[in-house]
DRENFISE-458918 format. One line per 10 residues: number of its first residue (from 1); their letters; for each residue z, x, y of N, C-alpha, C, O. Coordinates in Angstrom, 1 decimal. Example, Ala and Ser with C-alpha at 12.3 -4.5 7.8 and 13.67 -1.06 7.14 Angstrom:
<rs>
1) as) 7.8 13.2 -5.7 7.8 12.3 -4.5 7.8 13.2 -3.3 8.5 14.2 -3.3; 7.1 12.8 -2.2 7.1 13.7 -1.1 7.9 12.9 0.0 8.0 13.4 1.1
</rs>
This chain:
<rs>
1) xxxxxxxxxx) -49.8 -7.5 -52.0 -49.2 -6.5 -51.1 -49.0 -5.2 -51.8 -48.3 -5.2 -52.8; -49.5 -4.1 -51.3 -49.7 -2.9 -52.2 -48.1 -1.9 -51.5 -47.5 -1.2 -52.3; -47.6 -2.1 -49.9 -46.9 -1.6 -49.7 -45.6 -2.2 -50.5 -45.4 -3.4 -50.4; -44.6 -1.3 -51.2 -43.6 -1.6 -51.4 -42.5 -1.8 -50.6 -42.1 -0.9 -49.8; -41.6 -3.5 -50.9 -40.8 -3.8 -49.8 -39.6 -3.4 -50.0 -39.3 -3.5 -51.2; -38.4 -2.7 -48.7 -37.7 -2.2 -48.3 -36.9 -3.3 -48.8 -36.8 -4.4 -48.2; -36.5 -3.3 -49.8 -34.9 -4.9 -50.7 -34.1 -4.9 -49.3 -34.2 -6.0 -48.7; -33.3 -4.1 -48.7 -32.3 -3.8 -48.0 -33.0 -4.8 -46.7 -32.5 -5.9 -46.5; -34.1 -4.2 -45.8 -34.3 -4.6 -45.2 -35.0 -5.7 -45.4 -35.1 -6.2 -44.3; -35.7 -6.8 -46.5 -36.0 -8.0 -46.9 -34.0 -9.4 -46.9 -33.6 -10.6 -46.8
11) xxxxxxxxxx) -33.5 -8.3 -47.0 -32.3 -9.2 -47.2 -31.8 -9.2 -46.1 -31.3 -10.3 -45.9; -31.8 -8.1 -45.0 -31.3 -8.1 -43.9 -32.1 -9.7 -43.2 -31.6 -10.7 -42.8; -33.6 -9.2 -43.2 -34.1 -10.8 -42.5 -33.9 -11.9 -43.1 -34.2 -12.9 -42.4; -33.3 -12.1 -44.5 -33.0 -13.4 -44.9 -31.6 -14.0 -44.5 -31.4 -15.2 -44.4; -30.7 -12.9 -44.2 -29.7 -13.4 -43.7 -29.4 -13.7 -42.6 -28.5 -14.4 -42.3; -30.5 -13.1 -41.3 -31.0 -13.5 -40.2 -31.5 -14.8 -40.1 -31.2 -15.6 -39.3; -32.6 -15.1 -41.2 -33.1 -16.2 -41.4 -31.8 -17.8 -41.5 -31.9 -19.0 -41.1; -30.8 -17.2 -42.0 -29.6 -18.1 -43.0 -28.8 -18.5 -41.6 -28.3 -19.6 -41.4; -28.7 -17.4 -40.7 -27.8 -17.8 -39.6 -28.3 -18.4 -38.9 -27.7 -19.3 -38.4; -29.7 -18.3 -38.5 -30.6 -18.8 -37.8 -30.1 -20.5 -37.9 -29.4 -21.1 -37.1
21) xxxxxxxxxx) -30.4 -20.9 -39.0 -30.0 -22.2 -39.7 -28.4 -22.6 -39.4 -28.0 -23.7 -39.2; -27.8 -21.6 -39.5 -26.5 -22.0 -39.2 -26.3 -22.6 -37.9 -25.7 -23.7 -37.8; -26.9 -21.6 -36.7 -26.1 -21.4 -35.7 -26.9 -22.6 -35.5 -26.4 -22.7 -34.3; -27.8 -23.8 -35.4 -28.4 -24.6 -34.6 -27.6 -26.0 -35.1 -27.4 -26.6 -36.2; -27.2 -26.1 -33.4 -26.8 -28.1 -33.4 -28.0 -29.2 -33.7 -27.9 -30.3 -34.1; -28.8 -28.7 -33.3 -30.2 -29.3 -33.6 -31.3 -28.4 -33.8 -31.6 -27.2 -33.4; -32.1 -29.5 -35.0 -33.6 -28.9 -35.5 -34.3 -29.0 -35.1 -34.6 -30.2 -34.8; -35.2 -27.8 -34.6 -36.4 -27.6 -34.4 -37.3 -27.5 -35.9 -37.3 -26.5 -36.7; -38.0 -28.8 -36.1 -38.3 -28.7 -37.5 -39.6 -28.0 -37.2 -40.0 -27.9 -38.4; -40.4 -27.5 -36.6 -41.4 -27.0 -36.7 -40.6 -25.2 -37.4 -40.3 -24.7 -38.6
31) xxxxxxxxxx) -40.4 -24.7 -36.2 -39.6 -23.3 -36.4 -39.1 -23.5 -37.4 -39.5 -22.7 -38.2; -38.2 -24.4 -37.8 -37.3 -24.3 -39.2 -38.5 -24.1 -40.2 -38.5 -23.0 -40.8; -39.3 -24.9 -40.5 -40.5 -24.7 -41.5 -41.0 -23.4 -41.3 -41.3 -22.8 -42.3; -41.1 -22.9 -40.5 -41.8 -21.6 -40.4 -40.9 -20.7 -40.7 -41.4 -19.8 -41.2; -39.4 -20.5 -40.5 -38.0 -20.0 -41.0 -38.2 -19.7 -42.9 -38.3 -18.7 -43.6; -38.2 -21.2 -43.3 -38.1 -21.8 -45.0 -39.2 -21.1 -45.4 -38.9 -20.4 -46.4; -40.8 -21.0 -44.9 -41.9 -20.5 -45.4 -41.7 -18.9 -45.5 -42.2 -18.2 -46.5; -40.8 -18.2 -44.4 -41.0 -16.8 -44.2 -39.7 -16.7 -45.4 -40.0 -16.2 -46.5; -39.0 -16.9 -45.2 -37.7 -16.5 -46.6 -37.8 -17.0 -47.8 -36.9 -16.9 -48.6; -39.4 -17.8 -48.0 -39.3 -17.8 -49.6 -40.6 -16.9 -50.0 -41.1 -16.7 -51.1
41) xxxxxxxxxx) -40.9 -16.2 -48.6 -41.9 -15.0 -49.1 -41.0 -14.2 -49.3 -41.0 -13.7 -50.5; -40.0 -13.9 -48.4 -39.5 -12.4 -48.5 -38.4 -13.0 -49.6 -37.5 -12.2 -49.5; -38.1 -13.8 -50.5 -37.2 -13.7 -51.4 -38.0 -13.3 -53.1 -37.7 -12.7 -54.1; -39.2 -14.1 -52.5 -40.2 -13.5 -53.7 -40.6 -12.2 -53.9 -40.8 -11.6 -54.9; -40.9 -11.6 -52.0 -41.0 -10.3 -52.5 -39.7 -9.2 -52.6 -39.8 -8.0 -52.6; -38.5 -10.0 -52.7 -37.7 -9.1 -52.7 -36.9 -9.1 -54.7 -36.3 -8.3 -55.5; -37.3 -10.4 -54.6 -37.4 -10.3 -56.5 -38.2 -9.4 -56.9 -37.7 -8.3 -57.1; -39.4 -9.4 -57.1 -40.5 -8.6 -57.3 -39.8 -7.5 -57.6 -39.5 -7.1 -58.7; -39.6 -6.8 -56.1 -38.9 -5.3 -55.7 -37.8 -5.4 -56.4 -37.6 -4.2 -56.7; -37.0 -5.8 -56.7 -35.8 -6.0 -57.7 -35.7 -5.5 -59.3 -35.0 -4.9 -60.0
51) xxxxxxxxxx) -37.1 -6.2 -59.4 -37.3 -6.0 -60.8 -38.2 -4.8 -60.5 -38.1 -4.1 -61.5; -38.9 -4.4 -59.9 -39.7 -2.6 -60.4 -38.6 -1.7 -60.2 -38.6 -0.4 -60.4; -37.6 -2.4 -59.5 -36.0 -0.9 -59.0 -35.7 -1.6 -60.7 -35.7 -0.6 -61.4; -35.5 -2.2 -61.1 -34.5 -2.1 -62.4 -35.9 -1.6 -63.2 -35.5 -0.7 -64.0; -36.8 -1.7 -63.3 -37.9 -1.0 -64.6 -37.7 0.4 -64.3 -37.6 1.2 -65.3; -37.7 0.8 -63.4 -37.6 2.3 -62.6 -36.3 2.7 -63.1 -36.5 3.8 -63.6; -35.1 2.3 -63.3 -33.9 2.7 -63.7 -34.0 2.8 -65.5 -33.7 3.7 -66.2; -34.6 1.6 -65.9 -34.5 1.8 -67.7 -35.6 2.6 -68.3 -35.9 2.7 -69.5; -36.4 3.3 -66.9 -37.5 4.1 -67.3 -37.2 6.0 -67.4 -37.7 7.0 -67.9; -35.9 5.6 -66.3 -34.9 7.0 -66.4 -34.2 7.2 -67.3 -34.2 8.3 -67.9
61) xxxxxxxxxx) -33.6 6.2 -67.6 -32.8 5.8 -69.1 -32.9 6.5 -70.3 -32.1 7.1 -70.9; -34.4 6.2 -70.6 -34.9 6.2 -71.8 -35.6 7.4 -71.6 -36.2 7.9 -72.6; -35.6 8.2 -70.2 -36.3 9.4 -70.6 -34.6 10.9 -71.2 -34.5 12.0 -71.8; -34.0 10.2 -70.6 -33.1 11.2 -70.5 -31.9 10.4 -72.3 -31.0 10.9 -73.0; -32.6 9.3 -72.5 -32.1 9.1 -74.0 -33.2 10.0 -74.9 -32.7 10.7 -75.8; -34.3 10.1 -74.8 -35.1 10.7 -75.3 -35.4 12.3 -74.7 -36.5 12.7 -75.0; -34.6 12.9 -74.2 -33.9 14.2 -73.8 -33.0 14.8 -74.8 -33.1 15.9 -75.4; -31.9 13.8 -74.8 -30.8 13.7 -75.4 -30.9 14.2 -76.9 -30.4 15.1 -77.5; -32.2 13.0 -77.3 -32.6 12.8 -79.1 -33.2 14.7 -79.3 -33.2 15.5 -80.3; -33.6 15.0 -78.0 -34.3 16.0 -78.4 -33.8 17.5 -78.7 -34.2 18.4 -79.4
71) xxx) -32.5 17.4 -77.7 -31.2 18.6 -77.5 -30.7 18.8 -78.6 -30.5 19.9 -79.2; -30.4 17.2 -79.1 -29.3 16.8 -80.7 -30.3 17.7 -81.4 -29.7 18.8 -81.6; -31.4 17.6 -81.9 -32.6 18.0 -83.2 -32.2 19.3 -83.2 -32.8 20.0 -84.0
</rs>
């Protein structure tokens, strides 16, 4: 998947997904399987996106540590 996923909005549908689950007195196991299949995509792709927002942050980090080393000299 080359588009980058929206964390905010991947969590919004997982929590959609969670109530979904809650709110039923009975299973529709078909739908439910198709529920389980779509939130362990969007939890993978929202790890994924998790970890390039934290590489993205220690990539600011280290530029502005190495700013810093440069001001000091």
């Amino acid at each position: 998947m080359d588009k980058k996923v929206n964390l905010n909005e991947a969590l919004k549908k997982l929590e959609a997904i969670a109530e979904w689950f809650e709110s039923r007195r009975e299973a529709d196991v078909e739908e439910g399987l198709r529920k389980v299949k779509e939130g362990a995509a969007l939890a993978k792709e929202a790890k994924k996106r998790l970890q390039e927002i934290e590489n993205e942050f220690e990539e600011i980090k280290r530029g502005q540590e190495a700013e810093g080393d440069t001001v000091a000299s």
